[in-house]
N, CA, C and O atoms as CSV, one atom per row, in Angstrom:
chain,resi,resn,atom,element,x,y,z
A,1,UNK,N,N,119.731,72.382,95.693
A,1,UNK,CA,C,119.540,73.219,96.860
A,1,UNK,C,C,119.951,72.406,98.092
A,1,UNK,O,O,119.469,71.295,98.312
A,2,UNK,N,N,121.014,73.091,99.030
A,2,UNK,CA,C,121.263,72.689,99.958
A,2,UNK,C,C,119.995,71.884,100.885
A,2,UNK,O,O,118.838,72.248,100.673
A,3,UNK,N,N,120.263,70.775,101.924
A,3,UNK,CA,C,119.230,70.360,102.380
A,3,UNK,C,C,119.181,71.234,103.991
A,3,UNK,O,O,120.247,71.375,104.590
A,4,UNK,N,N,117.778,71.826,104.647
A,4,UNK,CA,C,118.054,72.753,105.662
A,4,UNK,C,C,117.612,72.274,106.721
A,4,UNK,O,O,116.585,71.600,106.810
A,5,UNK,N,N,118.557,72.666,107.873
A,5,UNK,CA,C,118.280,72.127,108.834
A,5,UNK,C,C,117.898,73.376,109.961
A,5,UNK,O,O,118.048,74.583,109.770
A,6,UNK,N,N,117.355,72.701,111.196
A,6,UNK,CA,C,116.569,73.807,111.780
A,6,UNK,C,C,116.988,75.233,112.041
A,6,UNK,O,O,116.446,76.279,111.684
A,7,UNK,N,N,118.735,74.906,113.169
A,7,UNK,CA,C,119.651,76.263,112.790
A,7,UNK,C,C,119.810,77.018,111.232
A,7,UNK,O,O,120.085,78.216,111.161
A,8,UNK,N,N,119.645,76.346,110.260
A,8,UNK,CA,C,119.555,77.494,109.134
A,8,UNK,C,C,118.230,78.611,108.616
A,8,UNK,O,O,118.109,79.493,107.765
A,9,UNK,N,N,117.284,77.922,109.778
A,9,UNK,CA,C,116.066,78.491,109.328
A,9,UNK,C,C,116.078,79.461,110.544
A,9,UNK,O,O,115.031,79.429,111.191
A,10,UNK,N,N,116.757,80.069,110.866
A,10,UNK,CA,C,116.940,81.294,112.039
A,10,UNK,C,C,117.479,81.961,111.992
A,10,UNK,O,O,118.611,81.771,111.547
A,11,UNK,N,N,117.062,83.274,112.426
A,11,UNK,CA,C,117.814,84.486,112.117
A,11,UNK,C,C,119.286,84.842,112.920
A,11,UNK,O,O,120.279,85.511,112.631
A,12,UNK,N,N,119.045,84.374,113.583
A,12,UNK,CA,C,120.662,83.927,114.616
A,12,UNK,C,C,121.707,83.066,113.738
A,12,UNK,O,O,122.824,83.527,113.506
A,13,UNK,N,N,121.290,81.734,113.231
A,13,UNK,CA,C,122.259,81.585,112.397
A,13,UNK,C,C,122.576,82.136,111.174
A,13,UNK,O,O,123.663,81.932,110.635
A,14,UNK,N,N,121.588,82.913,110.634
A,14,UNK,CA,C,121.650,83.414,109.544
A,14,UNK,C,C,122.827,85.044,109.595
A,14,UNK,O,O,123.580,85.595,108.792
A,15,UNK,N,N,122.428,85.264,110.891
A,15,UNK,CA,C,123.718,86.760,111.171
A,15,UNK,C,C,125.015,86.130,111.464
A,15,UNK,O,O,125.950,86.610,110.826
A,16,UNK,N,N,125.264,85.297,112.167
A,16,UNK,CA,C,126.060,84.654,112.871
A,16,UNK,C,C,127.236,84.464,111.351
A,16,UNK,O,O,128.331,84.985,111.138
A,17,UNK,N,N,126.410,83.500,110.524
A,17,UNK,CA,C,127.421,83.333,108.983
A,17,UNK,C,C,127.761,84.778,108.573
A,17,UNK,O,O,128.872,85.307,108.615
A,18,UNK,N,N,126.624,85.304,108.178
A,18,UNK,CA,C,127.183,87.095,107.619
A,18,UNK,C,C,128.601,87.352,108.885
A,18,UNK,O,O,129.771,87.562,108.566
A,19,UNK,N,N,128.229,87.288,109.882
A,19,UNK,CA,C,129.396,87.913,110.774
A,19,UNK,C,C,130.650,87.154,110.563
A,19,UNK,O,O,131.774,87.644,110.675
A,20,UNK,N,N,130.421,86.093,110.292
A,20,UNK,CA,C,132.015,85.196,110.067
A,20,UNK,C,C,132.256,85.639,108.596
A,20,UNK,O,O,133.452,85.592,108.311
A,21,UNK,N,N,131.644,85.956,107.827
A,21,UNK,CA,C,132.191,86.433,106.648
A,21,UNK,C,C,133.169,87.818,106.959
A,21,UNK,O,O,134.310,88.162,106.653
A,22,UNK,N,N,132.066,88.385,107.726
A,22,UNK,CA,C,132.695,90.039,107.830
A,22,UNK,C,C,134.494,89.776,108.470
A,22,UNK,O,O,135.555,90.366,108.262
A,23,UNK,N,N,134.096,88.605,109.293
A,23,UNK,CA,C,135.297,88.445,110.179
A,23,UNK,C,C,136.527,87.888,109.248
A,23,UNK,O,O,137.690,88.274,109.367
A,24,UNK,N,N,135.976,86.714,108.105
A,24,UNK,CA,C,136.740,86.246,107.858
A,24,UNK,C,C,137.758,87.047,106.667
A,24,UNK,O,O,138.677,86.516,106.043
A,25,UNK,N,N,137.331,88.358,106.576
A,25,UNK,CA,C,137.612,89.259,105.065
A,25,UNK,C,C,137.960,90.651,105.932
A,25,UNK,O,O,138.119,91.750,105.401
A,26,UNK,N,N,138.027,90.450,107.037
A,26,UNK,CA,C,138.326,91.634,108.385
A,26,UNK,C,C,137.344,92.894,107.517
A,26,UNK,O,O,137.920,93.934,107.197
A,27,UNK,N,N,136.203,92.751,107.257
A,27,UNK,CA,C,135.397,93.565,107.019
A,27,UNK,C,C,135.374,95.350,107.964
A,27,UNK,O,O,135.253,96.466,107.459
A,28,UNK,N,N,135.556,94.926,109.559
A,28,UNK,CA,C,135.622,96.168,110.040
A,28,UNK,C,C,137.180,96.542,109.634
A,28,UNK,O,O,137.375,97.561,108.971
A,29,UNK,N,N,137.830,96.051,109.871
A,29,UNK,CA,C,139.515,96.603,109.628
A,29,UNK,C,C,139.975,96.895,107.968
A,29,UNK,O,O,141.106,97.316,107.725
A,30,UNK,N,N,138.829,96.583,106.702
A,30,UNK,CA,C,139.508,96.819,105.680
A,30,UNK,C,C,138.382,98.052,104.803
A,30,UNK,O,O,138.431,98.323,103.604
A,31,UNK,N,N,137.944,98.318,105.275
A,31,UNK,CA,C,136.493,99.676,105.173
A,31,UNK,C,C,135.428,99.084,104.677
A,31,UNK,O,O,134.608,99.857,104.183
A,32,UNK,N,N,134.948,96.962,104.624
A,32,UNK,CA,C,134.005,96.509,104.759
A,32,UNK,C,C,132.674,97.232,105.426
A,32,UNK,O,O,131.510,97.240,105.025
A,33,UNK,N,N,133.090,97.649,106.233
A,33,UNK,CA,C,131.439,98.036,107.010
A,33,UNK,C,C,131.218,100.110,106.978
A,33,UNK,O,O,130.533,100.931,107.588
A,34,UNK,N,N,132.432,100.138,105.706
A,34,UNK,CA,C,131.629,101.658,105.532
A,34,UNK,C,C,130.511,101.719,105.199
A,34,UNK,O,O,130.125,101.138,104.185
A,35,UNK,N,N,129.784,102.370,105.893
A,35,UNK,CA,C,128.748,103.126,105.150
A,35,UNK,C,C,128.118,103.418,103.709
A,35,UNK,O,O,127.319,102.733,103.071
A,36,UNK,N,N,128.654,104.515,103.419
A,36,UNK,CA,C,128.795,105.161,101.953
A,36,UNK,C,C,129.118,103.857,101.183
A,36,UNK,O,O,128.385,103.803,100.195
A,37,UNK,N,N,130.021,102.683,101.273
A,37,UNK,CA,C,130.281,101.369,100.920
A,37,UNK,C,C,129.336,101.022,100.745
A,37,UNK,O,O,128.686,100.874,99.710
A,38,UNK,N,N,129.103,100.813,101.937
A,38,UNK,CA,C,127.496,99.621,101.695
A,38,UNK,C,C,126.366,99.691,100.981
A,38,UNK,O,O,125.774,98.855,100.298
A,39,UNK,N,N,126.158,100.800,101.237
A,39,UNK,CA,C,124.945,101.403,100.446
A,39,UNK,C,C,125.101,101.396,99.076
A,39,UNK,O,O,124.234,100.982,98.307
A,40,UNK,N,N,126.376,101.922,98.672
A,40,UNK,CA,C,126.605,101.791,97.007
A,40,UNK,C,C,126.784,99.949,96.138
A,40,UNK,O,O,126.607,99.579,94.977
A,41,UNK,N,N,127.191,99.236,97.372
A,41,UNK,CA,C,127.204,98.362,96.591
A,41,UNK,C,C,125.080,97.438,97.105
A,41,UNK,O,O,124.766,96.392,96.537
A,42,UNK,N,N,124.500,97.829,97.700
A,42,UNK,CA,C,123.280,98.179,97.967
A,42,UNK,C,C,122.408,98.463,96.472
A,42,UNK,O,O,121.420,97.875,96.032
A,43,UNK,N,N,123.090,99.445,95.980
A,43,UNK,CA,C,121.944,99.960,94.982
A,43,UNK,C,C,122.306,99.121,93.677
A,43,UNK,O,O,121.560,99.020,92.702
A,44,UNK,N,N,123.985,98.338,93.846
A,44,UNK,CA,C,124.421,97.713,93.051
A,44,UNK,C,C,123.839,96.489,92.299
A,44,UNK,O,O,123.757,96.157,91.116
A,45,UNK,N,N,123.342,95.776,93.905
A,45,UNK,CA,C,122.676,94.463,94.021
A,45,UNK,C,C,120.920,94.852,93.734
A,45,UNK,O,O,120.020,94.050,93.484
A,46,UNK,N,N,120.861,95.874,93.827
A,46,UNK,CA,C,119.221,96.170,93.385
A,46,UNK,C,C,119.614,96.272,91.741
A,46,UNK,O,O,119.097,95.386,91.060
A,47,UNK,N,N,120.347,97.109,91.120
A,47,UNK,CA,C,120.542,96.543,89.413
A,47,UNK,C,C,120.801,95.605,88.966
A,47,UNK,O,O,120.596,95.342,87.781
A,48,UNK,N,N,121.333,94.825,89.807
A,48,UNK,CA,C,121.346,93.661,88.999
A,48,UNK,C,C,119.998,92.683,89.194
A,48,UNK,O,O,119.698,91.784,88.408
A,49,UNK,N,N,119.247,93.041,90.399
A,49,UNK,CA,C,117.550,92.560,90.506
A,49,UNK,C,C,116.909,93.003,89.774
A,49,UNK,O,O,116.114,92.203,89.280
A,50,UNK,N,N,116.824,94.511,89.232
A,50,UNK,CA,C,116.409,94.891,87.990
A,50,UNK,C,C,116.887,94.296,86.932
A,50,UNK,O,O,116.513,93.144,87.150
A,51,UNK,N,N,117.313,94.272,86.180
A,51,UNK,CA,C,118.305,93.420,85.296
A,51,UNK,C,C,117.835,91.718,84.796
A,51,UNK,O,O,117.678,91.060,83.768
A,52,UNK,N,N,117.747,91.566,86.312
A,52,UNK,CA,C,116.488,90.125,86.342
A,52,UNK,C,C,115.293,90.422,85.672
A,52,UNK,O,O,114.848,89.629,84.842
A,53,UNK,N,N,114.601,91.697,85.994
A,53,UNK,CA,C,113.059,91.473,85.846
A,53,UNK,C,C,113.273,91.846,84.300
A,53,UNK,O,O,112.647,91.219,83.446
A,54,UNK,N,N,114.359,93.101,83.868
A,54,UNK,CA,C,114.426,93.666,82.475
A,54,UNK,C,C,114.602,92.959,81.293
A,54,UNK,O,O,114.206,93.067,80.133
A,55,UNK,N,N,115.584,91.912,82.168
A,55,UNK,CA,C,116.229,90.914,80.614
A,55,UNK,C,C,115.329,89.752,80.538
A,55,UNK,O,O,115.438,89.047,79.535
A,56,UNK,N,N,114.224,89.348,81.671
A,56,UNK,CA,C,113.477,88.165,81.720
A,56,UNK,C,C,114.372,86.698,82.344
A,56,UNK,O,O,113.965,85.539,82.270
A,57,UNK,N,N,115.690,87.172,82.959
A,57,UNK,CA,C,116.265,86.119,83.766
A,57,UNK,C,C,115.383,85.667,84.919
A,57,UNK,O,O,114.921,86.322,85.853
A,58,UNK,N,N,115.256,84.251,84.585
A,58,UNK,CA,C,114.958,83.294,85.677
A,58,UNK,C,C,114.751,83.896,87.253
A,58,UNK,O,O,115.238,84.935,87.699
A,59,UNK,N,N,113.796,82.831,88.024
A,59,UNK,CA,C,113.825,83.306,89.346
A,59,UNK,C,C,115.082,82.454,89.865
A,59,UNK,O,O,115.368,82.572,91.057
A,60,UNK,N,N,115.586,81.901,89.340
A,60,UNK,CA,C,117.090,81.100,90.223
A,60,UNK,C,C,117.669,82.116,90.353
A,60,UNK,O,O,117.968,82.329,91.528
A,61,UNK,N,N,118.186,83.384,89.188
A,61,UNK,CA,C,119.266,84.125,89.541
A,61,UNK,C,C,118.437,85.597,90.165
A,61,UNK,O,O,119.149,86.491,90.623
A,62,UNK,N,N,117.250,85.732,90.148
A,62,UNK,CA,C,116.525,86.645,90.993
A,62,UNK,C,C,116.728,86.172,92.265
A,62,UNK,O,O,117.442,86.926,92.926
A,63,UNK,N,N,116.434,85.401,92.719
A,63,UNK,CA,C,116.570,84.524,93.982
A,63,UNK,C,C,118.446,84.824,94.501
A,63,UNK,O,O,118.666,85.384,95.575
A,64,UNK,N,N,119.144,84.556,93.958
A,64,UNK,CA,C,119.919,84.668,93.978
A,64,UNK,C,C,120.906,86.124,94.062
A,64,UNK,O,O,121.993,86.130,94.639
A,65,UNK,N,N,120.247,87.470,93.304
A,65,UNK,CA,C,120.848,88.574,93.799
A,65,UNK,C,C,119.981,88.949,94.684
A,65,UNK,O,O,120.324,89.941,95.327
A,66,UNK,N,N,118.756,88.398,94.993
A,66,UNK,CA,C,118.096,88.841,96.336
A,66,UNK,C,C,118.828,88.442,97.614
A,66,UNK,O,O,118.974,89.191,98.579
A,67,UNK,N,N,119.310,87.087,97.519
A,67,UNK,CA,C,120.039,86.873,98.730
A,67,UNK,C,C,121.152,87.983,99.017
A,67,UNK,O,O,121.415,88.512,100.097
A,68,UNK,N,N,121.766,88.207,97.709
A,68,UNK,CA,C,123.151,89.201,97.725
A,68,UNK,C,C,122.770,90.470,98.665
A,68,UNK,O,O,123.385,91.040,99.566
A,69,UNK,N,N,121.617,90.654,98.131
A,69,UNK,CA,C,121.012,92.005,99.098
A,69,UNK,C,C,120.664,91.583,100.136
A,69,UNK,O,O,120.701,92.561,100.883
A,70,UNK,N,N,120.188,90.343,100.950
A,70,UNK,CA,C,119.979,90.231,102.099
A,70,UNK,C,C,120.847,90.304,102.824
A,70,UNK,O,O,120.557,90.781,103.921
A,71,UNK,N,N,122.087,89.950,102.631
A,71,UNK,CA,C,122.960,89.588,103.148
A,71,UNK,C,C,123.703,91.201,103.275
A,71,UNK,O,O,123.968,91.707,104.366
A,72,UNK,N,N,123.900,91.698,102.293
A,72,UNK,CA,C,124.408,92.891,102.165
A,72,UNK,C,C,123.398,93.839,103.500
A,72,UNK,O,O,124.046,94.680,104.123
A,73,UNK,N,N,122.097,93.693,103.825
A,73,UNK,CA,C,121.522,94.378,104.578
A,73,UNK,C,C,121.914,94.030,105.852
A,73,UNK,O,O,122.406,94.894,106.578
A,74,UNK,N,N,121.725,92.531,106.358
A,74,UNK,CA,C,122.254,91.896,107.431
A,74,UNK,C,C,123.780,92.464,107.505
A,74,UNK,O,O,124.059,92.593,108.697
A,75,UNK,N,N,124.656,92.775,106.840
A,75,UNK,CA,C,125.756,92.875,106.914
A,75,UNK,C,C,125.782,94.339,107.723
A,75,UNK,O,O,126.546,94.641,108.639
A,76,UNK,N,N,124.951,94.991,107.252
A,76,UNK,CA,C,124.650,96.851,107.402
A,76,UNK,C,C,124.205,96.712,108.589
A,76,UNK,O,O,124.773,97.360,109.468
A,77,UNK,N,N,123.309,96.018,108.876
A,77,UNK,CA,C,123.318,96.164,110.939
A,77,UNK,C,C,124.586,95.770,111.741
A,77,UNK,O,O,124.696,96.172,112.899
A,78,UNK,N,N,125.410,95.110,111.257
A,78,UNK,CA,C,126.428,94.365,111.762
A,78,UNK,C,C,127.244,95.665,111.788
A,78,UNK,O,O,127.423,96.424,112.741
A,79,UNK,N,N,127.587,95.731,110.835
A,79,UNK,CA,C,128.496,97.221,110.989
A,79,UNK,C,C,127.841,98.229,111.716
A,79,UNK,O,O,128.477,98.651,112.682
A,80,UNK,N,N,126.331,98.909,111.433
A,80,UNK,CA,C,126.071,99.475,112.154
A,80,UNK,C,C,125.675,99.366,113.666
A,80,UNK,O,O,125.122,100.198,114.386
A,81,UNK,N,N,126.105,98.135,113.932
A,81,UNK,CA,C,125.857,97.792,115.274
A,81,UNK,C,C,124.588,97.972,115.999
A,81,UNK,O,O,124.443,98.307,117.174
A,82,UNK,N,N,123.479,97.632,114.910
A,82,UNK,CA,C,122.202,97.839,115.513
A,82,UNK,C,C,121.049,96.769,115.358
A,82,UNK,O,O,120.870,96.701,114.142
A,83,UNK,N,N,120.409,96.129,115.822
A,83,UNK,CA,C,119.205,94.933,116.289
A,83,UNK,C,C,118.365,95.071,114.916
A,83,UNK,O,O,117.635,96.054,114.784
A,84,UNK,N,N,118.467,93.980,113.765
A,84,UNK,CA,C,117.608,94.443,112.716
A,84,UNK,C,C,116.489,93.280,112.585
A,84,UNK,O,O,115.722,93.046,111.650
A,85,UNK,N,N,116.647,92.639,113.814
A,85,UNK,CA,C,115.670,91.651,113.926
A,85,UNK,C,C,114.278,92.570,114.634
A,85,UNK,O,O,113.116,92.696,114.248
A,86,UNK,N,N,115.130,93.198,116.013
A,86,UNK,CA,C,114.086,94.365,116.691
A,86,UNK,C,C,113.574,95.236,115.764
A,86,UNK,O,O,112.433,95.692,115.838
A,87,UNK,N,N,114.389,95.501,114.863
A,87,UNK,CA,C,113.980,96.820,113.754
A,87,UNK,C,C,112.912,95.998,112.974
A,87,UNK,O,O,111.767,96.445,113.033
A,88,UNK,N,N,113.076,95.086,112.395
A,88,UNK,CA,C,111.986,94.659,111.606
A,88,UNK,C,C,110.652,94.810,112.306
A,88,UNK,O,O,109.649,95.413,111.926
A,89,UNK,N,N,110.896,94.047,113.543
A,89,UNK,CA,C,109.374,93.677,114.537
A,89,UNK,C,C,108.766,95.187,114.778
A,89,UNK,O,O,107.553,95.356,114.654
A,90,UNK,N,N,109.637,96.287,115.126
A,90,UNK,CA,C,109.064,97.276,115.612
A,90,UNK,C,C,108.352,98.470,114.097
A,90,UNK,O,O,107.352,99.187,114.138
A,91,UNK,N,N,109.336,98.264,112.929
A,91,UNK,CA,C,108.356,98.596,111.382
A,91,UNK,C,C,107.426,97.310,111.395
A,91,UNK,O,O,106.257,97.533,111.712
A,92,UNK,N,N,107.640,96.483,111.209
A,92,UNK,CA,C,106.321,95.948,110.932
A,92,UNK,C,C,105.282,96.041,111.447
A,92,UNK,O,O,104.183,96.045,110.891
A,93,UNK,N,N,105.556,96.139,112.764
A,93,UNK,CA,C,103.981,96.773,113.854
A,93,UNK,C,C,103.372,97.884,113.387
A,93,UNK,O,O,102.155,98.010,113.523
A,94,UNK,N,N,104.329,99.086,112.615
A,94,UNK,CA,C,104.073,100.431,112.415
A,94,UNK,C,C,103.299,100.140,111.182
A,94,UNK,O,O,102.118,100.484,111.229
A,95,UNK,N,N,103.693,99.609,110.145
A,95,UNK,CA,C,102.853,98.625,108.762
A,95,UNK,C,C,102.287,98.459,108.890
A,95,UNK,O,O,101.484,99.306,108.499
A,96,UNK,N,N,101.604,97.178,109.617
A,96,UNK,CA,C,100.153,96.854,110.131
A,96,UNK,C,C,99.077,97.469,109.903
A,96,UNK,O,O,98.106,97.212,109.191
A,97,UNK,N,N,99.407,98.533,110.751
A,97,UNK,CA,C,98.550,99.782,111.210
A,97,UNK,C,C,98.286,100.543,110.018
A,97,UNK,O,O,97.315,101.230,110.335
A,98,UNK,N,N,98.560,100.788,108.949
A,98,UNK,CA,C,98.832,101.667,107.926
A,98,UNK,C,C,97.764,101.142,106.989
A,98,UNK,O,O,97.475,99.946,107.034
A,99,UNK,N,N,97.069,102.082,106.016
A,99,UNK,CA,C,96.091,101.726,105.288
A,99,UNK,C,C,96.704,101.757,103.569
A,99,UNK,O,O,97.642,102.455,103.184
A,100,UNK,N,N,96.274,101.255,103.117
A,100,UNK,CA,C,96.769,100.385,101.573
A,100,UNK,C,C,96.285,102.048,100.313
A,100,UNK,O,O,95.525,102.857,100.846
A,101,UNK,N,N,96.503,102.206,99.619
A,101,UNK,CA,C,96.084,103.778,98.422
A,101,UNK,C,C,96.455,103.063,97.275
A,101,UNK,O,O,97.476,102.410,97.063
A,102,UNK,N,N,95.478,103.280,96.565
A,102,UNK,CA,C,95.975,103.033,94.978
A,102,UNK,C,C,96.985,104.266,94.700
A,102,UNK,O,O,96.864,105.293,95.367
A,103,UNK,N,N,97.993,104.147,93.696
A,103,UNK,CA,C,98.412,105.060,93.189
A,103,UNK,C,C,98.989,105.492,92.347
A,103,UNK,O,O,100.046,105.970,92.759
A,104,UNK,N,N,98.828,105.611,91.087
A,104,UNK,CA,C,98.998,105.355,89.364
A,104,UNK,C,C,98.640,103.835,89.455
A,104,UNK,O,O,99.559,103.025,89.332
A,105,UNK,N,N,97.334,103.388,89.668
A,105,UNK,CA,C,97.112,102.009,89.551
A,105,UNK,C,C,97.656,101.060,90.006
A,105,UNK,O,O,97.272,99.916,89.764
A,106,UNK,N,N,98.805,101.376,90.865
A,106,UNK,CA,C,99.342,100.277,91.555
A,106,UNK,C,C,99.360,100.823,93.158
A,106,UNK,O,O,99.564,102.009,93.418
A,107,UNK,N,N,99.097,99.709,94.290
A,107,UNK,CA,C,98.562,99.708,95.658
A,107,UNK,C,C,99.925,100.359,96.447
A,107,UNK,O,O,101.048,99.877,96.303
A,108,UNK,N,N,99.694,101.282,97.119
A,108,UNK,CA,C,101.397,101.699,98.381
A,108,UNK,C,C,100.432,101.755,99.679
A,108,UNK,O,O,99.231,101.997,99.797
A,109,UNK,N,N,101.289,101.483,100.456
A,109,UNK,CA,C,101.625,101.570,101.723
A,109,UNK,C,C,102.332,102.138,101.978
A,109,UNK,O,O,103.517,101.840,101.829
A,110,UNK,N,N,101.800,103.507,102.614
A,110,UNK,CA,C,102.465,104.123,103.051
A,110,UNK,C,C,101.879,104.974,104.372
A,110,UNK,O,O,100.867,104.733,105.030
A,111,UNK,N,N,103.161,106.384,104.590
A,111,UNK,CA,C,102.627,107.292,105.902
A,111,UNK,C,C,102.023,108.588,104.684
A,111,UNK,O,O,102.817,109.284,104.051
A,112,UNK,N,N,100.354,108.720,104.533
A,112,UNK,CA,C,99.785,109.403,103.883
A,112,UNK,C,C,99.640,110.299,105.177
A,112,UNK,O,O,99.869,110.077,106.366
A,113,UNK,N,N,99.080,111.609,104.351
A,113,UNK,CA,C,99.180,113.003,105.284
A,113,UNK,C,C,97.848,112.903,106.297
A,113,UNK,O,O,96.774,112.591,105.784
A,114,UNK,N,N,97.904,113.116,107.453
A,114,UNK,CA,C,96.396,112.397,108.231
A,114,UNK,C,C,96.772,111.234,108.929
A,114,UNK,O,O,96.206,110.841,109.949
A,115,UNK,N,N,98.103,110.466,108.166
A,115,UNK,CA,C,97.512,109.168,108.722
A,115,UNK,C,C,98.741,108.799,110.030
A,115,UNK,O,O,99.893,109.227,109.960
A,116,UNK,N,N,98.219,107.916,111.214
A,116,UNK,CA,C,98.905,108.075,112.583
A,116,UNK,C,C,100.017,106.918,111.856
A,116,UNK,O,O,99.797,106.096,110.967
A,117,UNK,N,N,101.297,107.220,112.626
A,117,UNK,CA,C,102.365,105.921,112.447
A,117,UNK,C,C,102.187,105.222,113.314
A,117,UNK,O,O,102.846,104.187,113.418
């Protein structure tokens, strides 16, 4: 594992690389930052996280298509040209607030009927 230094532990440098990727593969100029794109290869990188938990592969390569999806998400504000650092802070405030339900035995969080966002 790479050794990390303080700029890698920030979300600024962490978009900053996604964006030189996008740049360096002309992501907006080659239909990189479609939409309908993204998302499909989105549900792509979630099968193969399934796939992890199904076949009993290691957390190295769980770890590893998780990043694929992080990056793939970071990539999706970039194209969509929208603050997903603000977006996080402003759902997570809305989370907070939200009360925990069992449901088929396992706990959600969610917006139940009644309950304020």
């Amino acid at each position: 594992m790479p050794e990390k230094t303080i700029s890698q532990d920030s979300y600024a440098a962490m978009l900053a690389r996604v964006q030189s990727f996008h740049d360096k593969h002309d992501f907006s100029g080659s239909g990189g930052e479609d939409m309908v794109y993204r998302i499909a290869l989105m549900a792509e990188e979630l099968g193969e996280m399934s796939s992890c938990v199904t076949k009993g592969k290691g957390l190295e390569e769980m770890a590893e298509e998780t990043a694929d999806l992080l990056i793939l998400v970071m990539g999706t504000a970039i194209a969509g040209n929208f603050d997903l650092l603000e977006a996080f802070w402003k759902k997570m405030d809305r989370l907070m607030k939200r009360d925990a339900k069992m449901v088929d035995g396992r706990i959600r969080v969610s917006e139940f009927r009644g309950q304020e966002q």
